[in-house]
C-alpha positions in Angstrom: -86.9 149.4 -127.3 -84.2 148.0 -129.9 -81.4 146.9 -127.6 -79.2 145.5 -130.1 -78.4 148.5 -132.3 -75.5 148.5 -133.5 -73.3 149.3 -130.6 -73.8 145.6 -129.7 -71.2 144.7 -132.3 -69.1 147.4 -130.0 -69.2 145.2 -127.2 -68.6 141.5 -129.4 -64.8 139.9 -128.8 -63.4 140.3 -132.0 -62.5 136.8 -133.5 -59.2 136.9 -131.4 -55.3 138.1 -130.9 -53.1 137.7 -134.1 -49.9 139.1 -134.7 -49.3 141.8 -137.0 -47.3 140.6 -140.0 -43.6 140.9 -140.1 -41.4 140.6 -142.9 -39.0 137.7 -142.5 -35.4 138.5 -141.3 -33.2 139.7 -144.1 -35.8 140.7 -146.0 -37.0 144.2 -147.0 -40.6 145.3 -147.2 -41.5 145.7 -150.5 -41.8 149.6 -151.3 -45.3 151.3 -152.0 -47.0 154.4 -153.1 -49.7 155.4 -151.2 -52.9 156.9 -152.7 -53.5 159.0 -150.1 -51.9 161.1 -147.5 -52.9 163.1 -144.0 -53.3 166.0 -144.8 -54.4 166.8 -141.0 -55.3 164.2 -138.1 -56.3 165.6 -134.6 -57.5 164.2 -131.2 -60.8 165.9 -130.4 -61.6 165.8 -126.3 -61.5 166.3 -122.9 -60.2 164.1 -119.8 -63.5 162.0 -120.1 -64.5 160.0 -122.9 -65.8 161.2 -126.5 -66.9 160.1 -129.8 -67.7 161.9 -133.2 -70.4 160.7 -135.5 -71.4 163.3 -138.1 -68.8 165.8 -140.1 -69.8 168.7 -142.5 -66.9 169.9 -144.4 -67.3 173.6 -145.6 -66.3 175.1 -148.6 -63.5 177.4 -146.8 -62.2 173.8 -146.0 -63.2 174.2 -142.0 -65.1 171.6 -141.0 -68.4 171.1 -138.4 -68.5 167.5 -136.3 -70.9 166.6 -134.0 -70.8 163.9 -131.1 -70.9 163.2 -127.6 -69.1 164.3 -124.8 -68.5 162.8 -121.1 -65.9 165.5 -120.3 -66.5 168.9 -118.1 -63.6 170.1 -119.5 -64.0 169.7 -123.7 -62.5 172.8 -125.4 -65.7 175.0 -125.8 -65.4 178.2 -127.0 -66.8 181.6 -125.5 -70.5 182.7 -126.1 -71.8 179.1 -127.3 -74.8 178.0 -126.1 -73.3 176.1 -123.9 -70.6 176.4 -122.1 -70.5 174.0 -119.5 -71.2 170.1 -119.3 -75.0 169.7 -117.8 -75.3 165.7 -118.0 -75.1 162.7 -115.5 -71.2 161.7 -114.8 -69.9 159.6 -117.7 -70.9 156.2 -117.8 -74.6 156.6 -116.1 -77.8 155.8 -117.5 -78.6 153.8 -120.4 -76.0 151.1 -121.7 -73.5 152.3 -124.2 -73.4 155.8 -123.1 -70.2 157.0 -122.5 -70.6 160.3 -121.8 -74.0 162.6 -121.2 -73.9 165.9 -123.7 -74.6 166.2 -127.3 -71.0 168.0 -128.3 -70.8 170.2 -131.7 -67.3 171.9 -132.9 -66.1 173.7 -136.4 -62.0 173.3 -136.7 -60.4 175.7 -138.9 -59.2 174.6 -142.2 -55.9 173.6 -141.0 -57.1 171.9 -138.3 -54.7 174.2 -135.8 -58.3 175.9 -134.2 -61.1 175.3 -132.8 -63.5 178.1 -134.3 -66.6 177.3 -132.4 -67.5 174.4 -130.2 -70.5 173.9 -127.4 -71.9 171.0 -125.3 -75.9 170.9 -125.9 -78.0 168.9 -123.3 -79.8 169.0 -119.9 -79.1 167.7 -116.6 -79.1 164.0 -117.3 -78.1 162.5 -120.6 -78.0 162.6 -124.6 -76.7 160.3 -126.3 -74.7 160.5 -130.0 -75.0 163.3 -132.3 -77.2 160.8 -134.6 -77.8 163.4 -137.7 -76.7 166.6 -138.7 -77.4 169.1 -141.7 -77.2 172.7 -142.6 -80.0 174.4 -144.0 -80.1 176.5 -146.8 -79.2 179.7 -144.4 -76.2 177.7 -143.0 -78.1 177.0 -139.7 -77.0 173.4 -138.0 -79.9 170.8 -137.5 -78.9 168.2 -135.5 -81.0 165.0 -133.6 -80.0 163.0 -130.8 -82.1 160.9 -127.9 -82.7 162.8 -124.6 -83.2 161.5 -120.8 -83.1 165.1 -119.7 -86.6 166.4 -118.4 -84.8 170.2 -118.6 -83.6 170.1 -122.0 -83.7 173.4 -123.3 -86.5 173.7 -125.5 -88.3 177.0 -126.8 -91.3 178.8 -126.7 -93.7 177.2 -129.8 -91.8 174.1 -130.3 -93.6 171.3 -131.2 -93.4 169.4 -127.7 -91.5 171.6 -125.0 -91.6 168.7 -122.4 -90.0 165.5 -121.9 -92.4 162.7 -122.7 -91.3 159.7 -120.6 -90.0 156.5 -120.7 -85.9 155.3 -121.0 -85.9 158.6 -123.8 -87.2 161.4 -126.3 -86.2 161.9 -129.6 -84.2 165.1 -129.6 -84.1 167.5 -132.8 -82.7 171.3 -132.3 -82.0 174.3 -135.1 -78.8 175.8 -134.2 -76.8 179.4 -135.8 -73.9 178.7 -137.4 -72.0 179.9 -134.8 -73.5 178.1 -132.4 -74.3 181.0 -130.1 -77.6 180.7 -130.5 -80.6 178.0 -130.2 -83.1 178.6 -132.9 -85.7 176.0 -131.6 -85.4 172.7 -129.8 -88.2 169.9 -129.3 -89.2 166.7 -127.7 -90.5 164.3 -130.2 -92.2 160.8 -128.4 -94.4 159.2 -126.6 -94.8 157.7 -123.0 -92.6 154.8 -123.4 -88.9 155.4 -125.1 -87.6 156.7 -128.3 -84.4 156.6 -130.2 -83.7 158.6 -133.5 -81.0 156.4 -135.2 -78.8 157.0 -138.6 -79.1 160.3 -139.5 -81.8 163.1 -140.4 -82.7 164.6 -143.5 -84.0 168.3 -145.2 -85.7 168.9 -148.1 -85.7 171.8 -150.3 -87.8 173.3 -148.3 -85.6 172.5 -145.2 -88.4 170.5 -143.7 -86.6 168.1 -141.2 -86.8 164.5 -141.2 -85.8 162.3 -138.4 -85.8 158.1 -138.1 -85.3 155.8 -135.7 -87.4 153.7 -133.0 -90.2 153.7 -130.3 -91.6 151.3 -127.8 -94.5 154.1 -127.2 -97.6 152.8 -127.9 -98.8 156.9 -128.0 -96.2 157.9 -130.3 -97.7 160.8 -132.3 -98.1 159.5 -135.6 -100.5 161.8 -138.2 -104.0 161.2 -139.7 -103.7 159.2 -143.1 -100.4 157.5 -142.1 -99.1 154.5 -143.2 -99.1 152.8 -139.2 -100.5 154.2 -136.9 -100.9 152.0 -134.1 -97.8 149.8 -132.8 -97.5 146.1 -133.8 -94.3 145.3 -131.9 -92.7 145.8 -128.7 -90.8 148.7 -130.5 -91.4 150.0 -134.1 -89.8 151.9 -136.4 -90.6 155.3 -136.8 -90.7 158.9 -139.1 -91.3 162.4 -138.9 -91.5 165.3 -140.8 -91.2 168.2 -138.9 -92.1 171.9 -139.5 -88.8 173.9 -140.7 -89.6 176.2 -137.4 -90.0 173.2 -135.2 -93.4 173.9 -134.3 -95.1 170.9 -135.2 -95.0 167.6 -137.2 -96.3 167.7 -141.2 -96.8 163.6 -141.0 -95.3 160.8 -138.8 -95.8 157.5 -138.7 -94.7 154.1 -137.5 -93.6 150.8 -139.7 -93.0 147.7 -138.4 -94.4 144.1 -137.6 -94.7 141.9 -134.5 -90.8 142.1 -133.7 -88.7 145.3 -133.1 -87.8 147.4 -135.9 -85.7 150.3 -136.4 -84.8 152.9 -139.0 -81.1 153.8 -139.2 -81.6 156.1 -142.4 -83.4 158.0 -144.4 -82.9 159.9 -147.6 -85.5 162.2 -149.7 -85.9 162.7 -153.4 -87.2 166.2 -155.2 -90.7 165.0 -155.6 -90.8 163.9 -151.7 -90.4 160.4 -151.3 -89.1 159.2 -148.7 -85.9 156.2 -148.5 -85.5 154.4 -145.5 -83.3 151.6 -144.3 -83.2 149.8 -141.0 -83.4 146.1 -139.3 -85.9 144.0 -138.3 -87.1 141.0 -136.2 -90.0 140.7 -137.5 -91.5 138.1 -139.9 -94.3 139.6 -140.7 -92.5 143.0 -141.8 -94.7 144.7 -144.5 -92.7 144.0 -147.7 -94.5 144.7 -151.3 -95.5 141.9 -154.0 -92.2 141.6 -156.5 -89.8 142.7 -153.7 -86.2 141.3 -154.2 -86.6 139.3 -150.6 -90.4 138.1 -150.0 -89.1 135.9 -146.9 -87.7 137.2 -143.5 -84.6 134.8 -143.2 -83.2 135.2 -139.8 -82.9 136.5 -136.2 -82.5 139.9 -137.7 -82.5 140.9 -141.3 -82.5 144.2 -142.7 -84.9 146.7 -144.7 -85.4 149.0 -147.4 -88.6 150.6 -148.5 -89.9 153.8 -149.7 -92.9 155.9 -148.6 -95.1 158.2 -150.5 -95.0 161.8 -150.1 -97.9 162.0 -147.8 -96.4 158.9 -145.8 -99.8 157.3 -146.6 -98.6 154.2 -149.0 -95.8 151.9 -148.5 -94.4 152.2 -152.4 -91.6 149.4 -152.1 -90.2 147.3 -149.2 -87.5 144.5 -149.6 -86.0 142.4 -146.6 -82.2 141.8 -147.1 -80.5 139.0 -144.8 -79.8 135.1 -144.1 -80.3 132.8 -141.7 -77.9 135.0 -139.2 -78.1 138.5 -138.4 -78.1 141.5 -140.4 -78.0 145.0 -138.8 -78.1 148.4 -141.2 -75.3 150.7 -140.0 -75.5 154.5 -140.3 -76.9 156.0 -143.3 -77.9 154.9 -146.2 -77.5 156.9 -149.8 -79.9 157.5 -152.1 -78.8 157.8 -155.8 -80.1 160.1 -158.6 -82.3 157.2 -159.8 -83.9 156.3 -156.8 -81.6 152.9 -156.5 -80.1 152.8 -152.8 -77.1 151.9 -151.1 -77.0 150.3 -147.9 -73.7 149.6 -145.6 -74.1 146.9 -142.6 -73.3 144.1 -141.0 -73.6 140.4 -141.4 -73.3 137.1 -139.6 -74.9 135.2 -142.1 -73.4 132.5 -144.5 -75.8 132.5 -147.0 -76.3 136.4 -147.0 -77.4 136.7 -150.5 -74.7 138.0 -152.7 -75.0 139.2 -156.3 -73.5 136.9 -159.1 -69.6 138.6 -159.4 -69.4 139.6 -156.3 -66.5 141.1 -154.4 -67.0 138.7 -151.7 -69.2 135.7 -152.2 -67.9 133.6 -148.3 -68.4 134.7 -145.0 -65.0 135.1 -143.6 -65.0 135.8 -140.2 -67.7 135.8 -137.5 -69.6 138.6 -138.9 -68.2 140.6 -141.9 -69.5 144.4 -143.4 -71.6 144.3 -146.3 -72.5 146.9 -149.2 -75.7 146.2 -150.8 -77.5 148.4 -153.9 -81.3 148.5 -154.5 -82.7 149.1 -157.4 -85.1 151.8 -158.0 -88.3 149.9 -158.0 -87.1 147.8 -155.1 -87.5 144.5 -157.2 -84.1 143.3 -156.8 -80.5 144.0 -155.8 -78.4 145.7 -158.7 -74.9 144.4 -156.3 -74.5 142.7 -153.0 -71.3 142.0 -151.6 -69.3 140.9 -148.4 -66.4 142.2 -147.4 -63.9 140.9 -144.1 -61.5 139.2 -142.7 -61.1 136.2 -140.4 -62.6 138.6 -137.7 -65.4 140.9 -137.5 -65.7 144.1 -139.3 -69.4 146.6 -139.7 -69.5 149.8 -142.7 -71.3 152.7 -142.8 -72.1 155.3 -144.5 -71.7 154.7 -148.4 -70.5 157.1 -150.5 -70.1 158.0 -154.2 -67.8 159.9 -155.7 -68.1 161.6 -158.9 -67.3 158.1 -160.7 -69.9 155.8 -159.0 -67.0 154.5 -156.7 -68.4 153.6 -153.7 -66.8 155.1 -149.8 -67.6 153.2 -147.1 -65.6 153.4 -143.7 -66.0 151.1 -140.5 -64.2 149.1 -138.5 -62.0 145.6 -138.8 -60.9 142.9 -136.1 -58.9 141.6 -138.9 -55.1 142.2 -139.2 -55.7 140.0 -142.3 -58.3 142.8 -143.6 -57.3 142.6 -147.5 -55.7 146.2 -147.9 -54.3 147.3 -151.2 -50.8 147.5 -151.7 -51.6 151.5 -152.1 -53.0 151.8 -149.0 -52.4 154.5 -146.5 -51.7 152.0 -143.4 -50.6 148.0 -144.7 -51.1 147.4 -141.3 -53.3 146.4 -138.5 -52.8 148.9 -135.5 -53.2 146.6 -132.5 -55.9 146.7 -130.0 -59.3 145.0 -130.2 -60.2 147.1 -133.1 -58.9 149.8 -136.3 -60.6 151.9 -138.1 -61.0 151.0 -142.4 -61.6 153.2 -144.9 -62.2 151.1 -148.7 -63.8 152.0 -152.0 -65.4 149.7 -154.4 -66.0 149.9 -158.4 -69.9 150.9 -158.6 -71.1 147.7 -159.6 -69.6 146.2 -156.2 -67.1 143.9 -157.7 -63.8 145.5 -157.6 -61.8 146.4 -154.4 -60.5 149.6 -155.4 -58.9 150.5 -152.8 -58.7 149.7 -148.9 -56.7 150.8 -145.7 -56.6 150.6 -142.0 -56.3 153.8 -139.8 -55.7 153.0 -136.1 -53.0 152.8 -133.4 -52.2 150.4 -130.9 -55.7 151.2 -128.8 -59.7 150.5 -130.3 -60.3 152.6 -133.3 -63.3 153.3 -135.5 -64.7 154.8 -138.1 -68.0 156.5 -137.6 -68.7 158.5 -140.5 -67.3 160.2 -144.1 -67.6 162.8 -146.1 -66.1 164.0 -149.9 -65.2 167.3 -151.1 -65.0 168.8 -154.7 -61.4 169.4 -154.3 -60.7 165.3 -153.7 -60.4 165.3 -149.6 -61.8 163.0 -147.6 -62.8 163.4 -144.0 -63.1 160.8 -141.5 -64.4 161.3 -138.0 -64.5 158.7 -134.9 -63.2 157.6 -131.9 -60.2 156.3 -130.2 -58.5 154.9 -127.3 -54.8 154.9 -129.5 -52.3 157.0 -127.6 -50.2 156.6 -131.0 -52.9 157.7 -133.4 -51.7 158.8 -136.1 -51.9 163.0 -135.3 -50.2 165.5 -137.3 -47.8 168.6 -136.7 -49.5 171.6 -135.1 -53.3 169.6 -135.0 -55.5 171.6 -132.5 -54.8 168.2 -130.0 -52.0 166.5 -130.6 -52.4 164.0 -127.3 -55.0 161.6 -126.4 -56.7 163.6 -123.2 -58.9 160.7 -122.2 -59.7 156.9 -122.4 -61.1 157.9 -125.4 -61.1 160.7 -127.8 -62.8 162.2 -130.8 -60.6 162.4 -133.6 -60.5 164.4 -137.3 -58.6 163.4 -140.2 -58.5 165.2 -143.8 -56.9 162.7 -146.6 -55.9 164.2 -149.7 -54.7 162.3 -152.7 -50.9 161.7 -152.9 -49.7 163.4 -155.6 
C-alpha cells in the first residue's frame, strides 16, 4: 500500500511560527479592491470531525459536496439512504482517518438549507469521498475505499463482498435525491486497495476509477496493459459497467516501487489520462518522453492509455532529486495536453524557461505543470510558495486558459496580490489559497488566502458560467470566515466541512 499519499504532507510541521504582518504605527494600510467577494461561506458538520473533497455546482446554483464524516449527529435529512452514522468511532482504523462514513449533501442556492444530505457506509470505515460525477440522468457516482465487510451492495453488482486486506475500492450510483442506492460494488483484491483523485464518465456514463493496490489478485482484464503486480503496490484502473455489474477492462501500471494514480481524465475517442507518483525507477515511460530518468525518492507521472487499455501511448516522469507527489485531479484539455497540480521538495524540479517560479522557496512548495499532447515535453512548469510549505490541486481553466488551482500555504509570506480577497495569513499551522495563473504558467494573476486563526485547506474547486467559484474543505477556524444566515454559522467540531461561493466584486 502507498502510505505516503498525500495526507503525509497533512501531518509535516510547516516551516515554522511567523507573525502576521502589521503595518508600522502611524501608518495606514494601504486601501485595495478586491476581485472577489463571499458571496456565501458555511460550516458543514457535526460535533465530530469532517472534511469535504468533491463539489458539483448545479445550474439552479444549489450545490452537491461529498466527504467524510466522524459525527453521529451530521445534519441528514429525512428519507436518505442513510440516516444514521454506521462506522467505527472517529479516529479508528487506518491512519489519517478522521471519521468512518462517506457523507454526501446538496445546499440550496443560498446556502441557508440543506436540501438533501446522507451518511453512506457500513459498520467499520470509509474513507474520503475521492470522486464524484453525475450522469447524464443526474444520478450521483461517487468512489471511496471501504473496511466495511457490510457495505451495502446490491443484487448484480460487480463484487457484492468485501475482498480483504487494510481495504476495497468503493464505487456506488446514487438518485439525485439521495433516497435511493442504484448499485454499489466492491472492486479489489485480497490485499488492500485505495481509489485516489477522482473518477471519471464517459459519454456513455461508463465509470472510471484510479488509485492503488498491494493485491497481487487484483482483477485486471485479458489484453491489459499489466496484469501481474511488479511492486509492493501498483497503480491501478477500471472501467466499469454503467450498471455496476461488471468491469469493461482493468489493469495495473507500475514498476518495482509503489505507484499510485491520483487522476484520470477521458477524451471522446476513449483514451484514457492519468496522473499519479511513483518510486519506482524502472516506471514504464515511452521513447521521446519529456523525463526518460526517474530523479528522486518520489517523482511523479503522466501517461495515456489506449482505449482498450492494451498499449501504454505516452508516459513522462516529472520530478528532482526530492519528492514529488500529484495532488487531486488532474485536467485534461481539448488537445489532449494535461495539467497537473502537486507538490514538490525538490530544488532542481525542472521548470520551464519564464517561469512563474524558477527557486524552491520553502521546504516543499505547490507546483503547476502542463503536458503536451504527445507527452514529449512540458508546454509550462512552474513553482509556486513561500518560505514554508504549500501543495495544489485541482487545476482549472476558465473560459480564458487562466489556470485555478487551490491548496494550502504555511506561508504568511505566500505572495498574494494586492486584489486579493484575504492579504493575510489566518494563523494556525495552515490557510487555505486560492490563485490563478496566465495559461502559459508565467503570470500570477491573481492569489489569496482563506482561513481563520485554526488549520485550513482547500480541497477542491469548481467554476460556473455565471463567474462563481466554489471552494470546499476543512477547518478547525472557529473565526472562519461564515456569512449571514449560512445553513451553519458555528464550528460544531474540532473540525468542520465548509462551503464557500465567490463571486466577482463588481
Amino acid at each position: 500500500m502507498l502510505t505516503w499519499r498525500w495526507e503525509f504532507w497533512l501531518l509535516v510541521c510547516f516551516y515554522g511560527l511567523f507573525l502576521l504582518p502589521q503595518s508600522s504605527a502611524g501608518e495606514e494600510a494601504p486601501l485595495r479592491t478586491a476581485r472577489y467577494r463571499i458571496d456565501y461561506a458555511t460550516y458543514l458538520g457535526g460535533t465530530g470531525d469532517e472534511q469535504l473533497r468533491e463539489v458539483i455546482p448545479y445550474e439552479d446554483g444549489s450545490v452537491l459536496v461529498g466527504g467524510q464524516t466522524g459525527s453521529s449527529d451530521f445534519p441528514v435529512t429525512a428519507g436518505v439512504v442513510q440516516p444514521r452514522y454506521a462506522g467505527e468511532p472517529a479516529g479508528q482504523g487506518n491512519p489519517g482517518i478522521y471519521g468512518g462514513d462517506c457523507l454526501l449533501a446538496r445546499l440550496s442556492p443560498d446556502c441557508k438549507k440543506i436540501l438533501c444530505a446522507t451518511y453512506f457506509g457500513g459498520s467499520r470505515q470509509e474513507r474520503n469521498v475521492y470522486g464524484m460525477a453525475l450522469d447524464r440522468q443526474g444520478n450521483v457516482v461517487i468512489t471511496s475505499s471501504t473496511r466495511s465487510p457490510d457495505l451495502p451492495t446490491t443484487p448484480g453488482a460487480f463484487q457484492s463482498r468485501y475482498c480483504g486486506g487494510d481495504s476495497d475500492w468503493m464505487v456506488a450510483k446514487l438518485s439525485p435525491d439521495l433516497t435511493r442506492v442504484l448499485w454499489c460494488t466492491h472492486v479489489g483484491g485480497s490485499a488492500g486497495e485505495s481509489p485516489r483523485g477522482g473518477l471519471a464518465l464517459d459519454a456513455e456514463d461508463y465509470v472510471y476509477v484510479v488509485g492503488t493496490t498491494g493485491s497481487a489478485d487484483f482483477p485486471t482484464t485479458p489484453g491489459a496493459f499489466q496484469r501481474a503486480r511488479k511492486g509492493q503496490s501498483d497503480a491501478a484502473l477500471v472501467k466499469i459497467k454503467p450498471d455496476g455489474s461488471g468491469l469493461v477492462l482493468a489493469t495495473l501500471l507500475g514498476g518495482a516501487g509503489e505507484d499510485g494514480i491520483m487522476g484520470v481524465s477521458v477524451d471522446s475517442s476513449g483514451r484514457m489520462y492519468v496522473a499519479g507518483h511513483t518510486t519506482s525507477s524502472d516506471f514504464p515511460v515511452t521513447p521521446g518522453a519529456a523525463q526518460l530518468v526517474h530523479a528522486g525518492a518520489s517523482d511523479c507521472f503522466l501517461a495515456c492509455l489506449s482505449p482498450d487499455a492494451s498499449r501504454l501511448l505516452h508516459a513522462t516522469y516529472l520530478g528532482g532529486k526530492g519528492n514529488e507527489f500529484a495532488e487531486h485531479r488532474l485536467h485534461l484539455e481539448r488537445d489532449g495536453s494535461v495539467l497537473l497540480t502537486g507538490v514538490s521538495s525538490s530544488p532542481d524540479f525542472p521548470r520551464s524557461v519564464g517561469a512563474l517560479q524558477k527557486l524552491l522557496k520553502g521546504t516543499s512548495d505547490g507546483f503547476l505543470a502542463k503536458l503536451t499532447a504527445d507527452g514529449s515535453q512540458f508546454a509550462f512548469s512552474t513553482l509556486l510558495g513561500g518560505p514554508g510549505s504549500e501543495f495544489y490541486l485541482m487545476p482549472t481553466p476558465d473560459p480564458e486558459g487562466n489556470v485555478f488551482i487551490a491548496g494550502q500555504t504555511g506561508s504568511p509570506d505566500f505572495p498574494v496580490t494586492a486584489d486579493a480577497l484575504q492579504g493575510n495569513y489566518g494563523g494556525g499551522a495552515s490557510d487555505g489559497v486560492l490563485a490563478i495563473l496566465s495559461a502559459d504558467g508565467k503570470k500570477l494573476l491573481y492569489a489569496t488566502f482563506l482561513g481563520g486563526s485554526g488549520d485550513d485547506l482547500i480541497r477542491s474547486l469548481a467554476l460556473s458560467s455565471d463567474g462563481a467559484i466554489y471552494l470546499v474543505g476543512n477547518t478547525t477556524s472557529k473565526d472562519f470566515p461564515v456569512s449571514p444566515g449560512a445553513v451553519q454559522r458555528d464550528l460544531a467540531g474540532m473540525g468542520d466541512g465548509f462551503v464557500v461561493r465567490l463571486m466577482p466584486a463588481r
